[in-house]
FIPARO-237189 format. One record per residue (C-alpha): z, y, x; residue in one letter. Coordinates in steps of 0.02 Angstrom, whole numbers, padded with zeros to 5 digits, always signed. Each point is the difference from the previous one (the first is absolute). Layout:
ZYXA/...
***
This chain:
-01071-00646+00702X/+00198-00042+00031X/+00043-00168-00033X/+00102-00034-00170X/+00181-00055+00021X/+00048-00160+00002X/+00068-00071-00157X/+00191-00014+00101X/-00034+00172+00068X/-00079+00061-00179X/+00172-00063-00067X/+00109+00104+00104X/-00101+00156-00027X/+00009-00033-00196X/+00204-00020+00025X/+00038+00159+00083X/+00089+00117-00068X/-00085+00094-00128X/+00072+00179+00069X/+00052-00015+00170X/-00133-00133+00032X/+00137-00111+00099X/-00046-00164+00055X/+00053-00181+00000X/-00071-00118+00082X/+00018-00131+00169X/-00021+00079+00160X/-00176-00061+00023X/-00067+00053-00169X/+00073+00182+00058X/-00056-00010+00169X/-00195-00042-00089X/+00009+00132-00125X/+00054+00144+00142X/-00130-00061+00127X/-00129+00045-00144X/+00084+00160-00061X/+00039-00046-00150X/+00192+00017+00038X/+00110+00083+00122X/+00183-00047+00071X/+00123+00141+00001X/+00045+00050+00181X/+00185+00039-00078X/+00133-00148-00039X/-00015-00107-00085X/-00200-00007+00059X/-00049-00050-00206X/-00205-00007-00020X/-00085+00117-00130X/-00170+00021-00062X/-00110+00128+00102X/-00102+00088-00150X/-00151-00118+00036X/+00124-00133-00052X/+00046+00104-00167X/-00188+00008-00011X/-00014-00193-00014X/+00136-00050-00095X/-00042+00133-00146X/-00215-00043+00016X/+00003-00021-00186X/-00136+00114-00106X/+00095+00133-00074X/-00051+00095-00170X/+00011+00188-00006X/+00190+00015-00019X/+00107-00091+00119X/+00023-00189-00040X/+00143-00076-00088X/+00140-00102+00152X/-00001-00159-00019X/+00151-00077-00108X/+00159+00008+00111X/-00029+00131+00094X/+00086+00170-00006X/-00128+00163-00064X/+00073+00160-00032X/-00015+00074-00176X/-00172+00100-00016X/+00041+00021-00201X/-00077-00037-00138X/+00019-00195+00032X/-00017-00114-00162X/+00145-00106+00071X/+00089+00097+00134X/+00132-00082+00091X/+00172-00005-00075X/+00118+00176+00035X/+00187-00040+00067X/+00089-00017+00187X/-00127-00137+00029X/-00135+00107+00007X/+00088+00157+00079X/+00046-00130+00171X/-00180-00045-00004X/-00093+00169-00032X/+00143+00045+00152X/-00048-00141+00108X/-00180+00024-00004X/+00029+00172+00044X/+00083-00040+00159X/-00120-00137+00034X/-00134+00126-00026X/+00090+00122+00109X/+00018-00111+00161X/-00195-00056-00023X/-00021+00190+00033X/+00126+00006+00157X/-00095-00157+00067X/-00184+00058-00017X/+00044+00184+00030X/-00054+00001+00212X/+00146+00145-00022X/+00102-00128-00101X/+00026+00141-00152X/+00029-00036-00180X/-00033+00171-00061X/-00187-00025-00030X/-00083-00170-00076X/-00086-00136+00090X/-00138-00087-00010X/+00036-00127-00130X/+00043+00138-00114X/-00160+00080+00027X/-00092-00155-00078X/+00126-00015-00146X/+00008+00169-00035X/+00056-00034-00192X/+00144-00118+00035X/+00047+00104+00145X/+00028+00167-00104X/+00080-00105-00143X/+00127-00070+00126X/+00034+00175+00062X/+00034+00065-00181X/+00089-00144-00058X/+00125-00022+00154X/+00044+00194-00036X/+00058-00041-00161X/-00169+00049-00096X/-00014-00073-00175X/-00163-00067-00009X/-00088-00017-00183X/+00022-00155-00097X/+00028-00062-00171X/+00065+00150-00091X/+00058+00082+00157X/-00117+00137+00059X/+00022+00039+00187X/-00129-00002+00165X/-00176-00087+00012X/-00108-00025+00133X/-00171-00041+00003X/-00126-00033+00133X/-00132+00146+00008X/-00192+00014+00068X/+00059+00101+00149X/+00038-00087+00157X/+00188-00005+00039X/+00046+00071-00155X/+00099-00046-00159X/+00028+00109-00174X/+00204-00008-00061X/+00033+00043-00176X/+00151+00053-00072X/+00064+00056-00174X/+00042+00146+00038X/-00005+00153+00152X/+00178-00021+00064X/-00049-00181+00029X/-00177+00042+00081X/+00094+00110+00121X/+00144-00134+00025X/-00122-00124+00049X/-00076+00118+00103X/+00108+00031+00110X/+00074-00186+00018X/-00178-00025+00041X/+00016+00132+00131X/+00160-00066+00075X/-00090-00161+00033X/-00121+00045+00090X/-00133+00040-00128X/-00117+00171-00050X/+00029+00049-00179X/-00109+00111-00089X/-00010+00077-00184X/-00170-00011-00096X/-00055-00013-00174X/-00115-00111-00076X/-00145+00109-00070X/-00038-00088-00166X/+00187-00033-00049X/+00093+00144+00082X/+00141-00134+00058X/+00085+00037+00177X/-00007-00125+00104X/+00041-00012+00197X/-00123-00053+00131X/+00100-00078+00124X/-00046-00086+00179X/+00081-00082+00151X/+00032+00156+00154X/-00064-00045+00163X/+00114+00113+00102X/
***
């Protein structure tokens, strides 16, 4: 069995950046952490360290219910809707659904061998909810909320799959194809006992 991190190296891990998986650290704690693959260092200027997924792996080893967990207090999560206390609307919010966006994007471009960002990565693939909220939500996708009714999406039985909701068909078909656009398969299905549309989305490969 691998050996556990160090608490100094466990630290560093648990500080990175929660989309782009950047790291901080002293050159030794870095140097440690690539020599057991937990992390890499960027062959392009300015060399920064990020988490290799076995890294990701590590710092997230928490047990996880059915749906995705709730982040940890601080950190940025995209709107999946329906949140009893979703984080406050206004230009705050709009820089850091936009930020997270472009973090997300570069994760791609660094862990793409081809360096694309028109498909998702890997990290996306294990947060499948957040990552299809953040897609929606840096479009410009109301999610639901309070008395608002816009997008939800839920974690689903299949692998590599989540369900979006919307109000309404225009919106189905909106998110649909922002889904598309980022890299995602979107597909139209209706739930058998309720008759409600719903999409079936999951991260493309190619």
């Amino acid at each position: 069995m691998t050996r556990a991190p160090s608490a100094a190296q466990r630290r560093v891990i648990d500080g990175a950046d929660p989309v782009t998986g950047r790291l901080r650290g002293t050159e030794t704690q870095l140097a440690a952490l690539v020599k057991r693959g937990l992390a890499f260092r960027h062959p392009r200027p300015p060399h920064d360290h990020f988490l290799t997924p076995a890294g990701h792996r590590i710092r997230e080893a928490v047990p996880e219910p059915a749906a995705e967990p709730e982040p940890a207090a601080g950190v940025f999560a995209a709107r999946v809707g329906g949140e009893e206390e979703p984080p406050a609307a206004g230009p705050t919010r709009l820089r850091e659904v936009r930020s997270a966006w472009q973090g997300l994007l570069e994760l791609r471009r660094m862990t793409h061998p081809d360096g694309t960002v028109d498909r998702p990565c890997g990290w996306e693939r294990t947060h499948l909810v957040r990552a299809a909220a953040l897609a929606l939500e840096a479009a410009g996708h109301r999610p639901a909320g309070g008395d608002a009714d816009g997008y939800r999406v839920r974690a689903t039985a299949q692998p590599e799959a989540v369900a979006v909701y919307a109000p309404d068909a225009e919106t189905l078909a909106a998110c649909a194809a922002t889904l598309e656009r980022a890299g995602w398969q979107a597909g139209e299905y209706t739930e058998p006992r309720t008759r409600a549309r719903y999409l079936l989305a999951s991260p493309r490969r190619v």
